[in-house]
N, CA, C and O atoms as a MOPAC input file, in Angstrom:
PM7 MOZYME 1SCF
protein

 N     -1.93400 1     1.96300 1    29.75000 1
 C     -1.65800 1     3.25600 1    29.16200 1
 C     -2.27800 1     3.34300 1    27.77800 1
 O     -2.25200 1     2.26100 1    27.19100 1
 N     -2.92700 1     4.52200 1    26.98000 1
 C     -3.45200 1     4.66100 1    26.40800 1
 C     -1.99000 1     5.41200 1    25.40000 1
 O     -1.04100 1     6.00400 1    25.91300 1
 N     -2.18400 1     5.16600 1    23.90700 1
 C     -1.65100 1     6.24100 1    23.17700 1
 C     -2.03200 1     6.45000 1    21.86700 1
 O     -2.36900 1     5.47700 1    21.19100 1
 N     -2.03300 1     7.64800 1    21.36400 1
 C     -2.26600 1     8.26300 1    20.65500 1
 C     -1.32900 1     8.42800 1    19.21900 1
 O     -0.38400 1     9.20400 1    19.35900 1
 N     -1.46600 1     7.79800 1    17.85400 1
 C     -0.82800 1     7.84000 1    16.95400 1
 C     -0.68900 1     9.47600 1    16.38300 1
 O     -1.68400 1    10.20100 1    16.40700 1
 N      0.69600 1    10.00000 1    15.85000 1
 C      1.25500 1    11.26000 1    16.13500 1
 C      0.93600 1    11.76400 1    14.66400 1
 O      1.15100 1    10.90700 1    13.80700 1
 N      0.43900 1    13.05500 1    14.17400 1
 C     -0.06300 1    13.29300 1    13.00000 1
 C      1.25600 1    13.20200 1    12.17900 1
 O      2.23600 1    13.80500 1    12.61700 1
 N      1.35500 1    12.50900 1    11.04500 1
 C      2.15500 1    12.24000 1    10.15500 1
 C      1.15300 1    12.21100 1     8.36700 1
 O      0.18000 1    11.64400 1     7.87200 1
 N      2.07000 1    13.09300 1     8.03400 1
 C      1.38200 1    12.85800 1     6.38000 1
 C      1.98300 1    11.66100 1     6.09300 1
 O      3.05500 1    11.40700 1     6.64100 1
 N      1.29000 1    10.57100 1     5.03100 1
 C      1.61900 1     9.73000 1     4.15100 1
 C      1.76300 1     9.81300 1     2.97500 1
 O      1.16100 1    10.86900 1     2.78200 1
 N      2.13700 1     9.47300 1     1.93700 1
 C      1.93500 1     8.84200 1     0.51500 1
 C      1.20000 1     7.48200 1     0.06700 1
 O      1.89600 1     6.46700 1     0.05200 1
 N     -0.30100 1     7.37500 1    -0.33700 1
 C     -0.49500 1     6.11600 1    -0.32300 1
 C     -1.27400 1     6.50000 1    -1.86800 1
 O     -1.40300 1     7.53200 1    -2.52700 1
 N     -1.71900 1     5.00300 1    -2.03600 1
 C     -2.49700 1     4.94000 1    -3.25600 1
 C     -3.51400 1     3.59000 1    -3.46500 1
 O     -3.33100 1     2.53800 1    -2.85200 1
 N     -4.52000 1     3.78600 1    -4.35100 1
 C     -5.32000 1     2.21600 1    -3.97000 1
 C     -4.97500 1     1.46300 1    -5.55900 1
 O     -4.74900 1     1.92800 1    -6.67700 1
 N     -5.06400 1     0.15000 1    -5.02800 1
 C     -4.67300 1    -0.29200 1    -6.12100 1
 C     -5.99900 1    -0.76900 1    -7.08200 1
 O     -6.83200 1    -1.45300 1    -6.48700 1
 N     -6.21000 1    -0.53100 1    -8.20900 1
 C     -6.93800 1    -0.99000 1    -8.86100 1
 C     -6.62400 1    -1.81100 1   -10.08500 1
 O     -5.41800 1    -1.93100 1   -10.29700 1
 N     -7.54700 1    -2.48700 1   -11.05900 1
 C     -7.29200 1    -3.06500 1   -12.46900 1
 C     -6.30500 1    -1.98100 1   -13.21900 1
 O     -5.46800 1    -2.65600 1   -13.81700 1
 N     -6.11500 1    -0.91400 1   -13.38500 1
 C     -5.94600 1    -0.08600 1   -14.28000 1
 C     -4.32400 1     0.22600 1   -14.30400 1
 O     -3.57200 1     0.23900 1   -15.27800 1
 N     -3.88400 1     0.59700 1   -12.21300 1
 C     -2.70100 1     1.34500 1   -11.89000 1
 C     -2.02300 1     0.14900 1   -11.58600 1
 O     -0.93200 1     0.49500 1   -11.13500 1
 N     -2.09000 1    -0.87400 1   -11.59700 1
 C     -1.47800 1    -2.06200 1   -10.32100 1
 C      0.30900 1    -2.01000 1   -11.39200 1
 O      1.45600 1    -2.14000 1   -10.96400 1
 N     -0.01900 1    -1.85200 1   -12.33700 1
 C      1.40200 1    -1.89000 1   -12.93700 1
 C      2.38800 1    -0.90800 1   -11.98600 1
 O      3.14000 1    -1.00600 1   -11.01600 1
 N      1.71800 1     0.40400 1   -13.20100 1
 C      2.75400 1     2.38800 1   -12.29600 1
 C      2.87600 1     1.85600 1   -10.51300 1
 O      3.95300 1     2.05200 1    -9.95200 1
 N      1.90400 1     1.30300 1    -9.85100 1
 C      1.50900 1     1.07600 1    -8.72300 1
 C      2.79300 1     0.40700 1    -7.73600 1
 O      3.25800 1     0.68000 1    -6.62900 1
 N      3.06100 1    -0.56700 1    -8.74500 1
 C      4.40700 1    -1.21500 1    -8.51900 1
 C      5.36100 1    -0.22400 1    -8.78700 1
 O      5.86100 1     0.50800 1    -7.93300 1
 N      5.59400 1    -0.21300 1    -9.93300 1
 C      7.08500 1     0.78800 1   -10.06400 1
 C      7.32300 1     1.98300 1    -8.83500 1
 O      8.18300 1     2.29900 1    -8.01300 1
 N      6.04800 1     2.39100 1    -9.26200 1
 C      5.83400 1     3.68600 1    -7.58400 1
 C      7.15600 1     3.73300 1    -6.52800 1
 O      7.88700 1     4.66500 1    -6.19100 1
 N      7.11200 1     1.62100 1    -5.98700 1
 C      7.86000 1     1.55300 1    -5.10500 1
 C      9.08600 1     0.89200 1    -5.23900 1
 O      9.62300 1    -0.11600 1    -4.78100 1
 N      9.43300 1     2.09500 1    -6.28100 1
 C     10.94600 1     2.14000 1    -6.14000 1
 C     11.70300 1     0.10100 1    -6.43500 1
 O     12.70500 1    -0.39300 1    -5.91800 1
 N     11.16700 1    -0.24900 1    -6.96400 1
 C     11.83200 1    -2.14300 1    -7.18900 1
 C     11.21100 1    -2.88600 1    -5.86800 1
 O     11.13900 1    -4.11000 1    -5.97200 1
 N     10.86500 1    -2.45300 1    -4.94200 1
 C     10.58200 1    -3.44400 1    -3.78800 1
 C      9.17000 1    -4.27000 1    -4.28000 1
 O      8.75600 1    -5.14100 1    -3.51600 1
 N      8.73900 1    -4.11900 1    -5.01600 1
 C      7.24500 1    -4.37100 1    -5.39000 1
 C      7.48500 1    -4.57900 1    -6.87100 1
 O      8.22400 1    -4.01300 1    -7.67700 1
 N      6.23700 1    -6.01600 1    -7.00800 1
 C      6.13300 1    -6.57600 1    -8.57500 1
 C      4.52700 1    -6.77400 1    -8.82900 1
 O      3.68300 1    -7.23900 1    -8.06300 1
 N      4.39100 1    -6.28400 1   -10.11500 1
 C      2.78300 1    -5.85300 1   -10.73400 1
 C      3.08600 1    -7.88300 1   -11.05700 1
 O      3.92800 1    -8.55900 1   -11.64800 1
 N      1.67600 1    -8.17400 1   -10.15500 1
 C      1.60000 1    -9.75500 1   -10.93900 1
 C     -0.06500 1    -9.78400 1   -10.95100 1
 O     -0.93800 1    -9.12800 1   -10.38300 1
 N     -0.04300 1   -10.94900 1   -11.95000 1
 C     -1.84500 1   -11.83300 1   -11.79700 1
 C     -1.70000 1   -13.01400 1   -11.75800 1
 O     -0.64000 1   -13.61400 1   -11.93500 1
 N     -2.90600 1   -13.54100 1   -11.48800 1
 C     -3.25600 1   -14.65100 1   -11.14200 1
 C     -4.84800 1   -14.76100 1   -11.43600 1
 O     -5.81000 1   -14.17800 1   -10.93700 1
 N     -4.72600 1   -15.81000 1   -12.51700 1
 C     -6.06300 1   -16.02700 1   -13.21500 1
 C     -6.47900 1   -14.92800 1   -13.54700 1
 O     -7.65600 1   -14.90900 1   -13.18800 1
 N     -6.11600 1   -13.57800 1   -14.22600 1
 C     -6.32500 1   -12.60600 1   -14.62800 1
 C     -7.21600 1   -11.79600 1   -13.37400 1
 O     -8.22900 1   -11.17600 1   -13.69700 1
 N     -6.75600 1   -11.84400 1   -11.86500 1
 C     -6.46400 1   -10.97100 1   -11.23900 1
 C     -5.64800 1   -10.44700 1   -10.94900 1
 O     -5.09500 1   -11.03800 1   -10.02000 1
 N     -5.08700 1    -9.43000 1   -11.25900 1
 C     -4.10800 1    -8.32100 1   -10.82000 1
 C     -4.19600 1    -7.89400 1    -9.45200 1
 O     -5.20100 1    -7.40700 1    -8.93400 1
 N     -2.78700 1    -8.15900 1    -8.74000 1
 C     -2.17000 1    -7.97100 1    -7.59300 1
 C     -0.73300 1    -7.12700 1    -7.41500 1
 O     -0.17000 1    -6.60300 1    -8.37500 1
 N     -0.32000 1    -7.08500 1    -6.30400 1
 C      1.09100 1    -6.55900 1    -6.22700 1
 C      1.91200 1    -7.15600 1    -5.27600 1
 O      1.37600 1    -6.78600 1    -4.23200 1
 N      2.77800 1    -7.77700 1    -4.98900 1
 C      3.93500 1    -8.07100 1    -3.98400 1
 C      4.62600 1    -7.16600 1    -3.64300 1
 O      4.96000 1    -6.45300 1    -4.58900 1
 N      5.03500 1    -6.83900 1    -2.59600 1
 C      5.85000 1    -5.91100 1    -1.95800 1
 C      6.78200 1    -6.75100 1    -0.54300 1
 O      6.44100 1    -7.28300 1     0.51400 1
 N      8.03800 1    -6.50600 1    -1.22300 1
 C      9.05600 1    -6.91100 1    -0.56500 1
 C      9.61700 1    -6.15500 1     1.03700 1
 O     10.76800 1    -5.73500 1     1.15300 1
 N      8.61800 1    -6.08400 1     2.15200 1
 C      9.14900 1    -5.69200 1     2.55100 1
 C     10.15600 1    -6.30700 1     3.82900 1
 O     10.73000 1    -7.39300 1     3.74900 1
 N     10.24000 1    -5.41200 1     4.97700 1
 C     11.53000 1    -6.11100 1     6.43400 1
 C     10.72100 1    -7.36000 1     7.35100 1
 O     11.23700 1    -8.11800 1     8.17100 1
 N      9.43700 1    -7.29900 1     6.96100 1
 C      8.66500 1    -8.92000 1     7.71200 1
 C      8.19400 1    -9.56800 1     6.94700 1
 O      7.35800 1   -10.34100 1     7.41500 1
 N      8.44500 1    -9.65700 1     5.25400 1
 C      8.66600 1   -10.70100 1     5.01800 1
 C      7.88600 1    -9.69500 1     3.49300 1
 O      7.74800 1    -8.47500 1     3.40700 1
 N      7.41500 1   -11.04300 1     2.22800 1
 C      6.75100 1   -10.33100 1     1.50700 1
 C      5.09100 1   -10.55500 1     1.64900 1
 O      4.42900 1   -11.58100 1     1.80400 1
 N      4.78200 1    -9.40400 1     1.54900 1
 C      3.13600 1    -9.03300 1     1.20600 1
 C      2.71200 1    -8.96200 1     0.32300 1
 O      3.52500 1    -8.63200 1    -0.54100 1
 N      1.62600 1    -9.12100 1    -0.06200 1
 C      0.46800 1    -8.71200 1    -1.15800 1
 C     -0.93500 1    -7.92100 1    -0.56600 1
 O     -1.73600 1    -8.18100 1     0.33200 1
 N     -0.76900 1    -6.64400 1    -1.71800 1
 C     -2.12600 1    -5.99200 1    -1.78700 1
 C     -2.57300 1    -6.87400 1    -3.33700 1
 O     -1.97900 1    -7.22000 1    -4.35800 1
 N     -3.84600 1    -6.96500 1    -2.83400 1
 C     -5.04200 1    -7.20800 1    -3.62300 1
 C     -6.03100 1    -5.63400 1    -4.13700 1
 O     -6.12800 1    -4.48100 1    -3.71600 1
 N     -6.49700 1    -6.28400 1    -5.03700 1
 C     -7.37900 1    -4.90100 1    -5.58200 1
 C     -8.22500 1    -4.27100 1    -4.82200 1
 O     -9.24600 1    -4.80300 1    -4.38500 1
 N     -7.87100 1    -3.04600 1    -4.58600 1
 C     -8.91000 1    -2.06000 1    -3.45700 1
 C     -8.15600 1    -2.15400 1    -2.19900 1
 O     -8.61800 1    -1.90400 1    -1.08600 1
 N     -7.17500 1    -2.46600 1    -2.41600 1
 C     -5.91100 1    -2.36100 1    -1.09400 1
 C     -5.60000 1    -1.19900 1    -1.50300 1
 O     -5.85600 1    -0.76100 1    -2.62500 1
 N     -4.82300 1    -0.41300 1    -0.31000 1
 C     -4.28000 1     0.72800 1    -0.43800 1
 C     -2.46200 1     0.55600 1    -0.49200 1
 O     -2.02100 1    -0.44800 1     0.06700 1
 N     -1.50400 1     1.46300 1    -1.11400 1
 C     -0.30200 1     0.99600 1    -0.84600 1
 C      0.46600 1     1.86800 1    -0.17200 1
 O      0.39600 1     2.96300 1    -0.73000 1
 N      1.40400 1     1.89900 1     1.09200 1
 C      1.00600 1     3.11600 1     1.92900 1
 C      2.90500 1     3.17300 1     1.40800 1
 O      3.53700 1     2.19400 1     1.01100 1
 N      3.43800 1     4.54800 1     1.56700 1
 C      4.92100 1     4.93800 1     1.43300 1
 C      4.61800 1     5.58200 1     2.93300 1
 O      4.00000 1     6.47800 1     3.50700 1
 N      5.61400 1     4.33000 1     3.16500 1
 C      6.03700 1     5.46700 1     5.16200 1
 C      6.81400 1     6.41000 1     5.49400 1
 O      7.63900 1     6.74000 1     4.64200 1
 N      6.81400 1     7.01000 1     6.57500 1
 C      7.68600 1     8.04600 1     7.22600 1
 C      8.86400 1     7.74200 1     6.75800 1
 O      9.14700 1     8.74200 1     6.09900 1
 N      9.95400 1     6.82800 1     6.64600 1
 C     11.20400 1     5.81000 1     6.22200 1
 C     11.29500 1     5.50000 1     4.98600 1
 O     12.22400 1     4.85900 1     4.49500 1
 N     10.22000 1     5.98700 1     4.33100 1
 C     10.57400 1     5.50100 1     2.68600 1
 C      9.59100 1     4.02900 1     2.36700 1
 O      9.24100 1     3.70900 1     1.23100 1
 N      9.31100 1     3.38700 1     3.39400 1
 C      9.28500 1     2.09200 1     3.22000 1
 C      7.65000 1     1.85600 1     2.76100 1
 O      6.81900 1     2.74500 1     2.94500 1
 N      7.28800 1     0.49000 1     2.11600 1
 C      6.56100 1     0.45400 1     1.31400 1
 C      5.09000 1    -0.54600 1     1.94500 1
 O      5.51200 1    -1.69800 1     1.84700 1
 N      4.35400 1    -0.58900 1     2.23400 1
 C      3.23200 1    -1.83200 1     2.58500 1
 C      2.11200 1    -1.45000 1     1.98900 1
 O      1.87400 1    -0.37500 1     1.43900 1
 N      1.27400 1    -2.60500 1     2.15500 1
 C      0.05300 1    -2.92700 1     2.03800 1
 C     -1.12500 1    -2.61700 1     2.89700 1
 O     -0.86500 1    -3.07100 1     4.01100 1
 N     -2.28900 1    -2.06000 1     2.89600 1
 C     -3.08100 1    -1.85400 1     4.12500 1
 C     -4.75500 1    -2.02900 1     3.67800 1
 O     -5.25700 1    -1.34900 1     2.78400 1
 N     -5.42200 1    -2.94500 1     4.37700 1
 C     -6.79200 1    -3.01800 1     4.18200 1
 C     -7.49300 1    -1.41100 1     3.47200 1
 O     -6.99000 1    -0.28800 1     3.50300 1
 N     -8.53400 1    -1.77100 1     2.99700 1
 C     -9.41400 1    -0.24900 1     2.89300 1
 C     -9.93500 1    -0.23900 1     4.21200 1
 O     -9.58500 1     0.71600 1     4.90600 1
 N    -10.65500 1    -1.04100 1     4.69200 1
 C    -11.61600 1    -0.62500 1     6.16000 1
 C    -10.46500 1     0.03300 1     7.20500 1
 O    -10.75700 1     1.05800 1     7.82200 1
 N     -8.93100 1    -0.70400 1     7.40300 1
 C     -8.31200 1    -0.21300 1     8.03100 1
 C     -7.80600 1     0.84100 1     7.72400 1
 O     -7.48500 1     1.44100 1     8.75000 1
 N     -7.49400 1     1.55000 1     6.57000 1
 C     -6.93900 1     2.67400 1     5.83900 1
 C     -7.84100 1     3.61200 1     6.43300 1
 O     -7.62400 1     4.46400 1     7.29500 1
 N     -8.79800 1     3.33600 1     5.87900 1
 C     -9.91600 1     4.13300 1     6.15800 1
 C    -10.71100 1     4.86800 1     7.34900 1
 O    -11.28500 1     5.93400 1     7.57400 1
 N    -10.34600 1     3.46300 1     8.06900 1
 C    -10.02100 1     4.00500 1     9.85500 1
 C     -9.28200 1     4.77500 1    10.34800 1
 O     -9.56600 1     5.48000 1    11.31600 1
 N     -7.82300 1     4.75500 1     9.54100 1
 C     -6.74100 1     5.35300 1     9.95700 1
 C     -6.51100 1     7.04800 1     9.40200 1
 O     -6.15500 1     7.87600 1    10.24000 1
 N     -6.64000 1     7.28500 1     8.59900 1
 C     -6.32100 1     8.36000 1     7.29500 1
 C     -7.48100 1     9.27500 1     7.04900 1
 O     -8.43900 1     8.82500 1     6.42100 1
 N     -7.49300 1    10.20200 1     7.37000 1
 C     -8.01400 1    11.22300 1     6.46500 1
 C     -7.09200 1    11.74900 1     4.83800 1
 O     -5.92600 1    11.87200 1     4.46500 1
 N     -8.46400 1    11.92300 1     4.28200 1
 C     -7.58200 1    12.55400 1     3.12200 1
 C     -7.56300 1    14.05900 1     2.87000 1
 O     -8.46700 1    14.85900 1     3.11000 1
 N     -6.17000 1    14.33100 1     2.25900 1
 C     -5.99800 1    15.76400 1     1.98200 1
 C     -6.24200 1    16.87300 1     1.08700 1
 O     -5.41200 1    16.72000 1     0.19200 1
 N     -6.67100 1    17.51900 1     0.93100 1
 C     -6.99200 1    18.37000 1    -0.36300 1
 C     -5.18900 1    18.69800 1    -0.86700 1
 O     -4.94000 1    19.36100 1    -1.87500 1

């Protein structure tokens, strides 16, 4: 069987050098602005365990409130953007 993902708006954002701090707060405490060797990252606490976006990751707010991490190539696959 074949299926088809159902049009849903998101909230997302990419993370860069600049936002990775606001980027964190964004999500609500589940997520912490960190570096490592003066790369800037983010952890996000979410229900399978914790993740990290890296820079040029996108950070997606779901249908549920809930918070992840998502490749650009895959974002990018997935999402159109909205005016």
């Amino acid at each position: 069987m074949k299926y088809r993902k159902k049009p849903v708006v998101i909230e997302a954002q990419k993370l860069t050098d600049f936002n990775y701090r606001d980027l964190a707060e964004w999500c609500n405490g589940v997520a912490r602005a960190r570096e490592d060797n003066f790369e800037p990252y983010v952890t996000i606490y979410t229900l399978e365990g914790t993740m990290k976006a890296d820079l040029g990751d996108y950070i997606i707010k779901g249908v549920k409130g809930e918070f992840y991490p998502c490749k650009p190539d895959i974002f990018e696959a997935t999402y159109d953007g909205l005016s």
